[in-house]
C-alpha positions as CSV (number, residue, x, y, z in Angstrom):
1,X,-42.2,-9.9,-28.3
2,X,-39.1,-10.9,-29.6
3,X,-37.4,-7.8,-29.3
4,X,-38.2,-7.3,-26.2
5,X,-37.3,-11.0,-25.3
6,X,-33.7,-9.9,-26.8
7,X,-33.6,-6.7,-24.6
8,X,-34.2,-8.7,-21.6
9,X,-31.4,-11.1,-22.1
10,X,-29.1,-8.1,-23.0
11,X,-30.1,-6.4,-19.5
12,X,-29.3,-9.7,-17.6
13,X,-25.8,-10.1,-19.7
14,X,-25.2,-6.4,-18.5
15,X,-26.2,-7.3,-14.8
16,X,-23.9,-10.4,-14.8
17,X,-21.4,-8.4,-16.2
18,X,-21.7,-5.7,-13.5
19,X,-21.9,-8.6,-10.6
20,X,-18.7,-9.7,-12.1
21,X,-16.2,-6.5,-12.3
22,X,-17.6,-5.6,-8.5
23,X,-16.6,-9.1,-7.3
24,X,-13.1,-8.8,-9.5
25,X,-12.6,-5.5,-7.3
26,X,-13.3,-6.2,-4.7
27,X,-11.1,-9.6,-4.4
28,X,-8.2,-7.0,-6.0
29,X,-8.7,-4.7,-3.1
30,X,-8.2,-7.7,-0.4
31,X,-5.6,-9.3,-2.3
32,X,-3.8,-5.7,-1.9
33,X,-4.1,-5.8,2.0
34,X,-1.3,-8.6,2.5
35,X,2.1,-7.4,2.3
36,X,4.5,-9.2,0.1
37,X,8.6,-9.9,0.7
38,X,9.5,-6.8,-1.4
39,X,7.2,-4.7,0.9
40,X,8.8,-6.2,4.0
41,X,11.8,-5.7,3.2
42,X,11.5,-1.8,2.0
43,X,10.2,-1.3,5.6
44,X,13.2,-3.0,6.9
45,X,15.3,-1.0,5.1
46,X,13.6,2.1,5.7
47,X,13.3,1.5,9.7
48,X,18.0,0.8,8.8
49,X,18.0,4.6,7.4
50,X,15.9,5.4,10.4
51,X,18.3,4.3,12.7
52,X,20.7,5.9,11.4
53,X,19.6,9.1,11.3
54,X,18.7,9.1,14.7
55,X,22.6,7.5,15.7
56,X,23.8,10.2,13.8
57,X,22.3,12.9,15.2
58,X,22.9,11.3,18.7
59,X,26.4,11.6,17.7
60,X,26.1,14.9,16.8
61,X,24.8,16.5,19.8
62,X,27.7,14.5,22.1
63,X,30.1,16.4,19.9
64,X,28.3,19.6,20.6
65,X,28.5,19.1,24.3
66,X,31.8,18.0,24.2
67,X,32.6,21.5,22.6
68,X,30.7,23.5,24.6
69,X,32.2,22.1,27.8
70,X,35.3,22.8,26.8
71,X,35.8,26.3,25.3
């Protein structure tokens, strides 16, 4: 009786235990969703290069007509 007394409490620590590292995850995972300064501001400087890729290539293409209007 005792033993089994002793397995009983072991299976309730493991259950608890269990309970614990899905609750842990999942307050991790919603915790993850929020976007901090350091993410904000890598978007901001990725939307910059964006920008200037697409001036640049803006650019580009004027110069190209430019040229082929005049040869």
């Amino acid at each position: 009786m005792k033993v089994l007394l002793e397995n009983l409490k072991s299976t309730q620590s493991s259950k608890i235990l269990v309970a614990f590292f899905i609750v842990a995850s999942a307050v991790f995972a919603v915790s993850g969703c929020e976007k901090g300064p350091a993410e904000k501001a890598g978007e901001r400087i990725d939307q910059g290069v964006e920008n200037a890729k697409e001036a640049y290539q803006e650019g580009v293409e004027e110069v190209q007509d430019e040229m082929d209007d005049h040869s």
